[in-house]
C-alpha positions, 0 to 999 in steps of 0.5 A: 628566665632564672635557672630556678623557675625552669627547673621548677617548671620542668619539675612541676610538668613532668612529675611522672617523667623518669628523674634522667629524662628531666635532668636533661629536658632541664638542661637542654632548655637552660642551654638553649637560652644561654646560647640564644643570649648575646651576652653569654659567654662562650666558656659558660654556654660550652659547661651548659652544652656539656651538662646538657650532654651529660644527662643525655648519656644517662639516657642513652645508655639503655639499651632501648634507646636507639631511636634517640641516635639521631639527638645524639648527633646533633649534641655532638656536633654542638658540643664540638662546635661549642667547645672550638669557639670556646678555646678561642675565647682564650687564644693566649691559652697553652692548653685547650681544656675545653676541646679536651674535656669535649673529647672525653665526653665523645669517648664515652658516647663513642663506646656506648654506641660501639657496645651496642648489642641490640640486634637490627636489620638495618645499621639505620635502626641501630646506635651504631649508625653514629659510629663514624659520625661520632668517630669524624668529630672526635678526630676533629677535636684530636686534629686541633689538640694536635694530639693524634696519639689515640686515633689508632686505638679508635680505628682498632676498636671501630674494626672490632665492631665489624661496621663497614664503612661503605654501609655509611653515607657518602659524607661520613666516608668522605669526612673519615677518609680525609681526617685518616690521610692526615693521619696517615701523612704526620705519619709519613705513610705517604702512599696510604695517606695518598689514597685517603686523600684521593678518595676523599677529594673525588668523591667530595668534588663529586657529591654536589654543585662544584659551585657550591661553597661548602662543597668548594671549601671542603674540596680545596681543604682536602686537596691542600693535604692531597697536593703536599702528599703527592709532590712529595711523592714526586708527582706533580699536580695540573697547574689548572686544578690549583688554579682553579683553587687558588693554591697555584700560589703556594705549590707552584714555586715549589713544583718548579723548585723541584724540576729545576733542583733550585734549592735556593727557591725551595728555600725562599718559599718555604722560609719567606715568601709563605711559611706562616702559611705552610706552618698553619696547614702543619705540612712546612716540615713535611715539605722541608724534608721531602721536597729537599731531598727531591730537589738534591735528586733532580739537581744531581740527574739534571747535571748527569744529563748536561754531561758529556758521555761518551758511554750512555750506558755508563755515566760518569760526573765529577764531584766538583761539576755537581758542586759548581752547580749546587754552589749556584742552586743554592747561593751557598759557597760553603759546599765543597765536595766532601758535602756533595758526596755526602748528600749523594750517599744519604739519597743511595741509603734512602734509595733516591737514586742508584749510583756510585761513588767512586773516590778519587 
């Protein structure tokens, strides 16, 4: 049907209708038979969704529309999931604009819906109760811009508006806790991160049928986050429980790299054998630089335990036994034992181990 005739349709229909609610009854059904078409670019279906939205919010925006919250949320979600498919029309892009200009449209219905001043009894009844909602597919968007620059101001401005979370269902916690101990883990805040993320796999195992796919996926993408936090915290997960999500294969050699001091394994893991995965993930620097220090400190503990002591209380080793076996740890013969000591002052400064360097 052409453009035209449906909005002289519309026009013709809902004379009395204000002039906002048939820009968006117009645009809506001009999406929605765009996005129903096989031919229709996505590019063109996502600037039919955003047109579509952007009247929307000129409805929304009065203050007695909360009962439109829920419409709200499903445009959101469309407008997110319009806008993904879209950039990846065109992989060869630097930028993805359309995800971009899709957080923007958030932006603005995000703050319609934390000014909201109408009084309630119920979150349920109120804009606000698209606050998460709204809040989960924005760091969504932010997470594949790899621009989280922002999230903190959101967080900040969520806190002001005094909504607690738990007042929110389990799903949308769920969701927020995980997008937050991402968050929390690019910022190197690993025991922050570590209880979001926690949080966010217990209850999603717990929130439905462990055989149901969704569910399984959701799990697996949460503990792949979960798993990195934590062995770089030194705390090694079950091999079962990544068995049973088939993550033995990626986390497995690492664990046994750690407990061994193998840096050579460490190496070959992270540069070979699964790095294109790793990068995608976004944890391969994370793990370079905290596993490497934690495979250099049981390397060192391992080779103090070996060691003949006559005084347990007062352990002594040579620099040149710690170089013999970082020699072979790490198929590197450049080391001598000016680097050993080095790495051995770098882990005290970082408080790895308490230790003593004693020259000789």
């Amino acid at each position: 049907m052409p453009t035209e005739t449906i909005r002289s349709t519309v026009q013709a229909e809902m004379q009395s209708a204000p002039r906002p609610l048939r820009d968006f009854v117009t645009n809506y059904l001009l999406f929605t038979i765009a996005s129903a078409l096989e031919n229709s670019a996505f590019a063109e279906v996502y600037e039919l969704i955003s047109t579509c939205f952007g009247s929307f919010l000129s409805l929304y925006q009065f203050p007695d529309a909360q009962w439109l919250t829920q419409l709200l949320k499903d445009l959101s979600f469309s407008l997110v999931e319009w806008a993904i498919v879209a950039d990846k029309e065109n992989p060869g892009a630097k930028e993805l604009k359309i995800s971009d200009a899709a957080a923007k449209h958030l932006a603005r219905a995000f703050n319609i819906v934390i000014s909201d001043k109408v009084v309630v009894d119920k979150i349920q009844d109120s804009k606000k109760n698209a606050l998460y909602y709204l809040a989960n597919l924005t760091f969504r968007v932010y997470f594949k811009l790899k621009s989280t620059r922002l999230i903190p101001t959101m967080l900040a401005n969520i806190s002001k508006a005094g909504v607690k979370l738990k007042q929110f269902p389990m799903s949308q916690r769920v969701t927020q806790s995980y997008y937050l101990g991402r968050y929390y883990l690019y910022q190197l805040d690993l025991r922050t991160a570590e209880h979001y993320l926690g949080f966010a796999f217990r209850n999603c195992v717990n929130a439905g049928d462990a055989e149901n796919e969704v569910v399984h996926w959701n799990s697996r993408l949460i503990l792949i986050y979960l798993t990195a936090c934590r062995v770089c915290l030194g705390k090694m997960p079950s091999l079962q429980l990544l068995q049973d999500y088939g993550l033995d294969m990626y986390f497995s050699p690492l664990m046994t790299a750690i407990k061994l001091g193998d840096l050579a394994l460490l190496q070959d893991t992270l540069e070979l054998d699964r790095s294109d995965w790793y990068i995608k993930k976004e944890i391969y620097f994370l793990l370079k630089e905290k596993l490497t220090i934690l495979c250099w400190r049981s390397l060192f503990r391992r080779v103090s335990l070996v060691a003949h002591q006559p005084n347990p209380q007062q352990v002594r080793v040579q620099l040149q036994d710690f170089l013999v076996v970082a020699q072979k740890l790490t198929r590197d013969d450049s080391y001598d034992v000016l680097d050993i000591e080095c790495v051995i002052a770098s882990l005290m400064d970082q408080v790895s181990f308490k230790e003593e360097v004693i020259p000789l």
